[in-house]
C-alpha positions in Angstrom: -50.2 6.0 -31.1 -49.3 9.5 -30.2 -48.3 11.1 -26.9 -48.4 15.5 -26.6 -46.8 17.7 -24.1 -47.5 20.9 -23.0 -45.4 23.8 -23.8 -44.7 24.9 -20.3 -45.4 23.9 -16.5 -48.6 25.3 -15.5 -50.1 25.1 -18.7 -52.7 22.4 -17.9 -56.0 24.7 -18.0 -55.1 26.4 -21.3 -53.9 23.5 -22.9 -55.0 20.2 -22.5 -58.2 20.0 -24.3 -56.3 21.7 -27.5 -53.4 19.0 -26.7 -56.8 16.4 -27.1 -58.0 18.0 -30.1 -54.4 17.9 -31.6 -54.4 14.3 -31.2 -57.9 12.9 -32.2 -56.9 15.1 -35.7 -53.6 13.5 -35.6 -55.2 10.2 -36.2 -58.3 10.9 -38.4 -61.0 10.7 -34.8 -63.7 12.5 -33.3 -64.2 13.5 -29.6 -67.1 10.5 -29.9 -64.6 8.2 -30.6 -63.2 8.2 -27.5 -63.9 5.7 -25.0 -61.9 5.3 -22.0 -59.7 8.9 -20.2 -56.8 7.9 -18.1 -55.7 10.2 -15.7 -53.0 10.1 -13.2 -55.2 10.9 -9.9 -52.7 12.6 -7.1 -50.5 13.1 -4.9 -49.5 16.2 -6.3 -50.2 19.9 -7.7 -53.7 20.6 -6.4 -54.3 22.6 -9.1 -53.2 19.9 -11.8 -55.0 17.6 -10.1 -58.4 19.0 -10.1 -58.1 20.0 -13.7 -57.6 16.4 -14.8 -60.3 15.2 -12.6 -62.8 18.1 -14.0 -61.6 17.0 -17.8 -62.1 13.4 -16.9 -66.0 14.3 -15.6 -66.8 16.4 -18.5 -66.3 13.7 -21.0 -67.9 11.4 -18.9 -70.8 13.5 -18.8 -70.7 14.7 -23.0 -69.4 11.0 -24.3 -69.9 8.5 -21.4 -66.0 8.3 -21.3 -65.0 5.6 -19.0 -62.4 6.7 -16.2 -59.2 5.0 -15.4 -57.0 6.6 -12.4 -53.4 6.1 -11.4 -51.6 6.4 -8.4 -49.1 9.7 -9.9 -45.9 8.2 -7.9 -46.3 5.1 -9.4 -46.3 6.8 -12.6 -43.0 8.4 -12.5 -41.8 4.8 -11.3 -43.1 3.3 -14.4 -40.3 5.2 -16.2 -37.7 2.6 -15.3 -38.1 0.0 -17.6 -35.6 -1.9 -19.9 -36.0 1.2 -22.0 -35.3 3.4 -19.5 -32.6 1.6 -17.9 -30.6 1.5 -20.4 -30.1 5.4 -21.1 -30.3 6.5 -17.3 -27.2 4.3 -16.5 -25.0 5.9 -19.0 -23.5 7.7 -16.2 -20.5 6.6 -13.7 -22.7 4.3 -11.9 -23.1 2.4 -15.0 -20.9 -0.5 -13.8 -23.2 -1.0 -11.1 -26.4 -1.3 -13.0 -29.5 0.4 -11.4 -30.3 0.2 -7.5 -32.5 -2.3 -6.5 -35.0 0.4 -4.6 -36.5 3.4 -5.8 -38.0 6.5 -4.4 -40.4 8.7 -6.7 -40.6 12.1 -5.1 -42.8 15.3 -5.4 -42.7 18.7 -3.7 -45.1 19.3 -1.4 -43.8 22.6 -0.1 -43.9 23.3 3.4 -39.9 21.1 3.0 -41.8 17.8 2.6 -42.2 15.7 -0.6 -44.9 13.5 -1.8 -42.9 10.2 -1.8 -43.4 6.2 -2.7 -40.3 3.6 -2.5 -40.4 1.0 -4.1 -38.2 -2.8 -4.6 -37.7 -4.9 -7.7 -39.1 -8.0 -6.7 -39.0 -11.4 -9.5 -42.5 -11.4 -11.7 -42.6 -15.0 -9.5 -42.1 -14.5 -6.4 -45.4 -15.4 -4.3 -45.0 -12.9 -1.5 -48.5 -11.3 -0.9 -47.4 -7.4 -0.2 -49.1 -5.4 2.8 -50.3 -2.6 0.5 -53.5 -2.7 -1.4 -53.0 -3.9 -5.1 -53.9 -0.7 -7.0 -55.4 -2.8 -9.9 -51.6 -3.1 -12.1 -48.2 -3.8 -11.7 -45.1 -1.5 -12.5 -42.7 -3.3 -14.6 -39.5 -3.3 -14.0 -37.6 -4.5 -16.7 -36.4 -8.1 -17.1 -39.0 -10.1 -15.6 -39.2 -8.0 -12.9 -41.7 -5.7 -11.4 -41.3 -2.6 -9.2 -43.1 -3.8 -5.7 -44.2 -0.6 -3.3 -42.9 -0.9 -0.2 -43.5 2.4 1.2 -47.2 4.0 0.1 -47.3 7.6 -0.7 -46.9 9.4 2.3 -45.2 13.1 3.7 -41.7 13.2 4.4 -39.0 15.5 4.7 -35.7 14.8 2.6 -33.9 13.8 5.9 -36.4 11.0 7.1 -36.2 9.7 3.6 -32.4 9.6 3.7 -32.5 8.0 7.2 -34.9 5.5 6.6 -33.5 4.3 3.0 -30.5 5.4 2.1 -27.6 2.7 2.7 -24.6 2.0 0.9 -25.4 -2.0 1.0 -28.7 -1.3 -0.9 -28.5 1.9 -2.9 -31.6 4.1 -3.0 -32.5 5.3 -6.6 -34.4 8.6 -6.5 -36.3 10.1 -9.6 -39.3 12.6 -9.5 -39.6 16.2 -9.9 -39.5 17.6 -6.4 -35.5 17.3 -7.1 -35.9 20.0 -9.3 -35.2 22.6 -6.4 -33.7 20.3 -3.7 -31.5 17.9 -5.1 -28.8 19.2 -2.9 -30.8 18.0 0.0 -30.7 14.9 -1.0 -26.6 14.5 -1.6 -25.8 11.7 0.8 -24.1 7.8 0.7 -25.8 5.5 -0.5 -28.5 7.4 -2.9 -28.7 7.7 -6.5 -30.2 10.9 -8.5 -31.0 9.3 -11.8 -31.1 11.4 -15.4 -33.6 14.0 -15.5 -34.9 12.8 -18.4 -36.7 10.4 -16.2 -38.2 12.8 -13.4 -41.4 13.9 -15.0 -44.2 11.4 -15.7 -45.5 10.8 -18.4 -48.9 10.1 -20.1 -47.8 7.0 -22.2 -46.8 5.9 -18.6 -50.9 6.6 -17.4 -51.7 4.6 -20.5 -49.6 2.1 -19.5 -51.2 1.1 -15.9 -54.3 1.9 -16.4 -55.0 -0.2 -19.4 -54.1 -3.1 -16.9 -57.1 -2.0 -15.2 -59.3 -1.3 -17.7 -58.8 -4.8 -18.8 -60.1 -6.0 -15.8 -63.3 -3.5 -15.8 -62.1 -1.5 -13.0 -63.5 2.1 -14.1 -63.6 5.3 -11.6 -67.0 6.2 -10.5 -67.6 9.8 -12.2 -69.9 10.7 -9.7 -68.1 10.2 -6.4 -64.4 10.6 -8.4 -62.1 13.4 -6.4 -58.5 13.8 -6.3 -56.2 12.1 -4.3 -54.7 15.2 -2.4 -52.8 13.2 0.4 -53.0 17.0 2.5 -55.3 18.7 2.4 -54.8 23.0 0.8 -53.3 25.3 3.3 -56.0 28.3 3.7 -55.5 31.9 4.6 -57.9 34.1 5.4 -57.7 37.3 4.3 -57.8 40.0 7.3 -60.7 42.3 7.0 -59.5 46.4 6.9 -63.2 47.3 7.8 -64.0 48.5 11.2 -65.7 46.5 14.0 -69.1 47.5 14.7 -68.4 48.3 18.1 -65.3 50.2 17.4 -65.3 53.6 18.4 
């Protein structure tokens, strides 16, 4: 029905209940109208991440909200549909259509990325795949679906680009830790796609987590955390005050 972005990065805290509001006014509803949130649950900003989980537990706790989560990367893959394909190819590749394997990547500072590759595979093929079914499937476009072959993991742009980039099978790369490095990333055999495809997107969230809400499988508010993937670097603060013992 209606999809709202924020105005700026780092905006979550300030904006997304107002960006809530907006829409339940939009459409003529009340906060008590609301019965499902679906939230996009990590890897990524840790920041982000806690204040979607925090939002998601406080209308739990005022509406009895039902919670849906997502797997983030496989949010960001979601954007390459038929839709999609058609406007990211309008570039030189276009001849070529779009790769056959996908990598959704997210900076994790420290030079690593958050990443998740990914394979069209046929909406029929049997094969049973070694990963855990997260509860939905990632269309692909054209009877096809986008099958995870690598789960979300750390790694640095040159283990991604030795491990999947080949000329044979081109490697299509989307997400928004190519904001900064996407020069690190310039090889054979890999594909930046459009922009306008980097950034997830909550229609996307909708998307995949209606699949599981379907099939009743709701987030338990109580024992719901983010997925992090790493865990916050910490630095203690040096103390200037003087030893007890010092003379």
């Amino acid at each position: 029905m209606g999809e709202s972005t924020f105005s700026a990065s780092l905006r979550h805290s300030a904006e997304i209940f107002p960006a809530i509001a907006g829409l339940l006014n939009r459409f003529n509803h009340t906060p008590a109208d609301i019965a499902q949130i679906h939230i996009s649950i990590g890897p990524g900003s840790f920041t982000g991440l806690r204040i979607a989980v925090a939002a998601a537990k406080s209308m739990h706790l005022a509406g009895s909200a039902q919670i849906v989560t997502v797997d983030s990367l496989d949010t960001i893959a979601a954007n390459l549909t038929d839709a999609a394909t058609d406007r990211v190819i309008q570039d030189r590749h276009a001849d070529r259509g779009l790769p056959n394997r996908a990598a959704t990547i997210l900076d994790a500072k420290r030079g690593q990325f958050f990443v998740a590759v990914y394979e069209r595979t046929d909406t029929a093929d049997p094969a049973q795949s070694e990963i855990e079914h997260p509860g939905y499937e990632i269309p692909a476009g054209r009877n096809s679906l986008w099958k995870k072959v690598l789960p979300d993991c750390l790694m640095n742009a040159r283990a991604i680009l030795e491990q999947f980039a080949s000329e044979s099978n081109p490697l299509a790369l989307l997400g928004d830790g190519l904001l900064h490095h996407r020069e690190s990333f310039a090889a054979q055999g890999v594909r930046v796609l459009d922009e306008a495809w980097w950034s997830p997107h909550a229609v996307q969230v909708y998307r995949l987590g209606y699949q599981k809400a379907r099939a009743g499988r709701f987030a338990d508010p109580l024992t719901l955390a983010p997925f992090y993937l790493r865990g916050p670097q910490v630095t203690l603060r040096k103390s200037s005050a003087p030893r007890a013992d010092a003379p």
